[in-house]
C-alpha positions in Angstrom: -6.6 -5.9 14.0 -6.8 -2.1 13.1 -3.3 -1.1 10.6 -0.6 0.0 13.0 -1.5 -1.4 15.7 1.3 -3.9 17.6 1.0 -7.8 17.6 1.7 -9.1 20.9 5.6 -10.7 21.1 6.8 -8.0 18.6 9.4 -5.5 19.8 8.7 -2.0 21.2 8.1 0.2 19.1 7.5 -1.8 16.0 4.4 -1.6 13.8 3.4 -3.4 11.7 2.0 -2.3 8.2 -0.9 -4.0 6.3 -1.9 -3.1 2.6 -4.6 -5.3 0.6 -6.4 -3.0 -1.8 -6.2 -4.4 -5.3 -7.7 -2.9 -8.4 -8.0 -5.8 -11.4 -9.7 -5.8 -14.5 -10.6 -8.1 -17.7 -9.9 -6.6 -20.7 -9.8 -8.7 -24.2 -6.8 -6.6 -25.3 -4.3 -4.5 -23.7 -4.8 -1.3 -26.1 -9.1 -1.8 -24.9 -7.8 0.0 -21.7 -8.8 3.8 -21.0 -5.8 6.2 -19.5 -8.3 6.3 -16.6 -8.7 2.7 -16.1 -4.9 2.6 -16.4 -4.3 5.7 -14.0 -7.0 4.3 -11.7 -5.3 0.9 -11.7 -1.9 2.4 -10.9 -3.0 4.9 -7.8 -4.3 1.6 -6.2 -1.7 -0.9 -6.8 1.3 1.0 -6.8 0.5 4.5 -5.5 -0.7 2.8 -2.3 2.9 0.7 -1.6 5.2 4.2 -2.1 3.4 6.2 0.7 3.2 3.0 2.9 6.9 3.3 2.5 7.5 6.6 3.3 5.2 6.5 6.2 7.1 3.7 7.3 10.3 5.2 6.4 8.7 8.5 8.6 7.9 6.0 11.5 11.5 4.7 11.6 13.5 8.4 11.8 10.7 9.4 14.8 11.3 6.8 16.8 15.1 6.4 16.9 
């Protein structure tokens, strides 16, 4: 099923929201890890769950 698109028995006008991208990685030590790798790591796995929200949040206001 595509993201946004409604699941049959679910009320009107809901949507629901699907997030799965993942970024892991092995390091031996914690200070082995670049900024990048760290900033890279971040934009997926965190970034990603704020603007789901607030496109959610968005969602919510236009369809009162």
């Amino acid at each position: 099923m595509r993201a946004g698109a409604c699941h049959s028995g679910r009320r009107k006008g809901a949507t629901p929201w699907t997030r799965n991208p993942a970024r892991r990685t092995r390091s031996a030590a914690l200070e082995d890890l670049t900024d990048e790798r760290i900033e890279e790591t971040l934009k997926t796995n965190i970034f990603g769950y704020m603007y789901m929200a607030r496109a959610a949040l968005f969602e919510a206001v236009s369809n009162r």
